[in-house]
Every structure is written in C-alpha cells, then in structure tokens.
N, C-alpha and C positions, 0 to 999 in steps of 0.2 A: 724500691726498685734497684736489682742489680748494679752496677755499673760497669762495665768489661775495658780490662784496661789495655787492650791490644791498642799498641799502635795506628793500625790502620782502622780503627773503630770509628766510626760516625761517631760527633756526637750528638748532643740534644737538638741541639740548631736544625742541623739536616735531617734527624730522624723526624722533628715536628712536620719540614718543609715535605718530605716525602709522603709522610702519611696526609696532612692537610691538603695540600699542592700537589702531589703525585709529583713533586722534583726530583731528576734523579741523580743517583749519588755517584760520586766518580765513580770509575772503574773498579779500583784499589778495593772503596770500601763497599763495593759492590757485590767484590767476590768474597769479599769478608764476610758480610751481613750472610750470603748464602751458606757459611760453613759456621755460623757461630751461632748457637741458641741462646745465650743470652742475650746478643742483639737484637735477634729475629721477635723474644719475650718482648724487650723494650716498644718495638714498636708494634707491636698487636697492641700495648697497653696505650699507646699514643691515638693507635688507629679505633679502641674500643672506647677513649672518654670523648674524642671528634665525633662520632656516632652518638655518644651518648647526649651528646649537651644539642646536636643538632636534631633531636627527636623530639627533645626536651623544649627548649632554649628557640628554635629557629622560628623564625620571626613570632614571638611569642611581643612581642610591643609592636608590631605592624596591622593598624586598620583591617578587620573583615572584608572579603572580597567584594561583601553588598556595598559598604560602605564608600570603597575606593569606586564604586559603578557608579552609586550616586553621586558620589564626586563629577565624575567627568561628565556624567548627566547635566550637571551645576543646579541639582537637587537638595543642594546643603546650605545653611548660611550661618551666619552667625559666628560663634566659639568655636561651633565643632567642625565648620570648613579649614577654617585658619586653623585648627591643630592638624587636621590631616593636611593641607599643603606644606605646614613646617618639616611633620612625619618625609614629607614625600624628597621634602630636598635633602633630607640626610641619606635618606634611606634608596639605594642605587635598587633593591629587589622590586620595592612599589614604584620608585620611577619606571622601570620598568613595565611594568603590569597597566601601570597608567596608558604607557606609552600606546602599547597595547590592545587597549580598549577604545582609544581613543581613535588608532586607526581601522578598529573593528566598526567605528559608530559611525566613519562618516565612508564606508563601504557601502557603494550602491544595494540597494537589496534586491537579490536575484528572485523575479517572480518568473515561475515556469510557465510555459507559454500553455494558454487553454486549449483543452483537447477540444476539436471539432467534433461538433455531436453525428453522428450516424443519422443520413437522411432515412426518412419514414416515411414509406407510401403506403397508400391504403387501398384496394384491392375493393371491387364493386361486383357484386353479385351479377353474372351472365345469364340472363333469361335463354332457357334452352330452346324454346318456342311462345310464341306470341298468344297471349295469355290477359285476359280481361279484369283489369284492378278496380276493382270500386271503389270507392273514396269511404275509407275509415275500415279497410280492408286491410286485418292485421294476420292475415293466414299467413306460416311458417313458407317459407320458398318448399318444393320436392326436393326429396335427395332423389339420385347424386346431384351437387350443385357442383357449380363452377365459376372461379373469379378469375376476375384481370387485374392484372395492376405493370401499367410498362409494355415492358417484355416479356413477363411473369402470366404464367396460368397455374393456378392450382384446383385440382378437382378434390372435392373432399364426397367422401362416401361413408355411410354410417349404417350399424348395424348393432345387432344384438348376440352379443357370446351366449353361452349355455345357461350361465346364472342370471341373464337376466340385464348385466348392466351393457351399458351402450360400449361400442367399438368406433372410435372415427376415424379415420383414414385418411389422409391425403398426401396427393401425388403433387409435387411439383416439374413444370417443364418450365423450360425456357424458349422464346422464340429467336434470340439473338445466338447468330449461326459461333460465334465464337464462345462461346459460353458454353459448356458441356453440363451435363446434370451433376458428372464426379464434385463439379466446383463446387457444389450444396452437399454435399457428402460430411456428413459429421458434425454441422450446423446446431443450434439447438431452437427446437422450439417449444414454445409457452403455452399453456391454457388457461386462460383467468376467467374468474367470475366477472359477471358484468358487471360494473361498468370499465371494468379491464384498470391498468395502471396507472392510465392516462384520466381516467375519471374518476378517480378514487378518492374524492375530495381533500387532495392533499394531504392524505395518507391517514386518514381521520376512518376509514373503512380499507382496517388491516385484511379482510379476506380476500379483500378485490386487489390489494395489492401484491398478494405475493400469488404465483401460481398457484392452480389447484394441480397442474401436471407438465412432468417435463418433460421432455425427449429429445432424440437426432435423428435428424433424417440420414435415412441409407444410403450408400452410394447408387443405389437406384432412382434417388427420389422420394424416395416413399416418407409420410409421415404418421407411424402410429400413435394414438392417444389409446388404452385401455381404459378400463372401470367407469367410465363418465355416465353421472346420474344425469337426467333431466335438468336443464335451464338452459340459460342464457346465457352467452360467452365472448370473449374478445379471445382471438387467436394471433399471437407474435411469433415471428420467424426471424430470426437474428441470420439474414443472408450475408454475403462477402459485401461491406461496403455501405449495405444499407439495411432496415426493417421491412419485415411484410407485415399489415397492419389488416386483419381482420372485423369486424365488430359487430353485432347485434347480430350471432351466430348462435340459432334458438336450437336446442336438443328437446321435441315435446316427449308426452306419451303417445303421440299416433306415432313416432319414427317408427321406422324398418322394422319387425319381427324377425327377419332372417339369417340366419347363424353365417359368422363370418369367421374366417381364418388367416389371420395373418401370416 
C-alpha cells in the first residue's frame, strides 16, 4: 500500500479509527483526504478488509442463537452451561442478546381479547291459518310460509324456473320502527343441506357444512336462492349484530309448479 507523504496526511492510526469508528479527522486532514487519492485508496483498503473479517470472522466463537435461548431458558446444565456463561461474560454482543431475551421472557403475554360471538335466533314457522295436526304428521308446511323471530318476519316463497329447478325467495321486514329494511341491504345469506352447520357433526359431514348457496339480500329485502333441487335445508342470515336461524326448511316434489321471476 502506497504511503502519501504530505504533511497534512492522516496516518494509519486515524485512517483505521475512521473507517472502524467512523472518527473524524481534523479539519486539515479532512480537506486533504478529499483532494488526494492515494489516501482516499488507503482507506477503501482499511474500509474493505473491516468488511471482510466482519463477514467472515463476526462472532464466528459466539453460541447459536438457540443455544443462548436455551440458556436463559436454564434448559442447559453441565459443561455446556458453564462454557456458554464464560462465553457470555467476555463477550459484551451475547451479553447483550442475553440481556434481551431475558427481558423478552419475563414480558406479560399479550392475549387478545375473545371476540363475542354473534347472537343466534331462530325464527319459527307462522301458521297462516288454523289448521289440524295429527300426531305423527310429517306433511311439508304450504308455501308461502312465514317466520318470526324478535322483531324479524321473513316470508319465503317458492317456485319453479323454466328448467325445472326450484326458486326461493325471501322477503325480509322488520317490525322495529327504527330499523329500516336499507340496514339488511348487502347482508349475506346461506343455504345449507340439513342438518345445516350447527348439526354437522362436528364437521365430520363436509356437505352440511359448507353452503350449498350464497347470496345478499337487496336493498329491498329481498332474498333470492336460484337452482335449489328438492330437500331439506337450514337457512342462515348473517344480519347487522346477529344470525337468523332457519331449520327443517323442506323443498319436496309437490312444491309450487309455477314460473317465477325475479
């Protein structure tokens, strides 16, 4: 390596401290270092073997990060504890990182608070007139039907498209004067095979679990289901706040013939 014999030249001392330390140089040889390339060489070559050895070289004798964990853990015993606590008192990097961990471990753990579940009401089929049940009388209710639930009515009406498969429809209102229909606007709701989500044996009967059809209701209210074959169904409604809970909602082959248009 060069040596530049100006007067005002840095020598070795300050060029190490500068490039090592970022120490800065007087003035004098400040303005020097900026006009003279052989010193500006000197210390790229000081700045480029500090890079080298700390790429190389840095803490290349200091304990695996697992190892200093298990430490503070006091997951270690023996030889290989006492090497790493010798390691730690020389070493100011792992004292450090000890330090660290240490106050990482004994940091409350932040558990976020549980989300309240969404109350679930379930909605009961409205007899539209007075009507003679006999005992072990499993006839389908008529369409249209109509439920309650609260302050909630929804009337569902069913029908048959051109191809054949069923159409169901439902309206929802509300009876509560502050509550507009808009508030159900864009909602979503569910069709599931019975025994709907909630009965799906702990997810042991994937078909019941996941919808067979989704949708939203309209800023009118309105709820269409398209293509629904024949069965048996639970119906969820994801409203502002809470669930509408439908269930043992039968589609037979006597339903409606009559073509409907949404």
């Amino acid at each position: 390596m060069m040596n530049c014999l100006h007067p005002l030249a840095p020598d070795d001392e300050e060029l190490l401290q500068l490039a090592l330390d970022d120490e800065a140089l007087s003035p004098e040889a400040s303005r020097h270092l900026e006009q003279c390339e052989t010193c500006r060489q000197r210390l790229a070559i000081y700045k480029d073997t500090h890079t080298f050895l700390v790429s190389h070289l840095h803490r290349r004798q200091c304990p695996a990060g697992s190892q200093l964990s298990y430490y503070c853990a006091g997951l270690l015993v023996g030889d290989e504890r006492q090497r790493i606590a010798a390691h730690i008192r020389e070493c100011p990097l792992c004292t450090q990182e000890v330090a660290e961990t240490r106050r990482f471990m004994t940091e409350p753990l932040l558990v976020p608070a549980p989300i309240s579940p969404l109350r679930r009401i379930a909605a009961t089929l409205v007899r539209q007139q007075a009507q003679l049940v006999m005992r072990g009388d499993t006839t389908p209710a008529p369409w249209p039907r109509q439920y309650h639930a609260e302050h909630i009515d929804l009337s569902l009406h069913l029908s048959r498209a051109s191809n054949g498969a069923y159409i169901l429809l439902g309206i929802i209102t509300s009876a509560d004067s502050t509550e507009s229909v808009d508030a159900f606007a864009g909602v979503q709701a569910e069709l599931y095979r019975a025994p709907g989500p909630l009965g799906a044996n702990g997810g042991e009967d994937k078909r019941a679990a996941q919808p067979l059809v989704c949708t939203n209701v309209d800023e009118l209210g309105n709820i269409v289901f398209s293509a629904i074959p024949a069965g048996e169904y639970t119906l969820l409604a994801h409203l502002p706040g809470y669930e509408l809970l439908i269930e043992g909602l039968t589609i037979d082959t006597e339903a409606p013939n009559g073509k409907f248009t949404p």
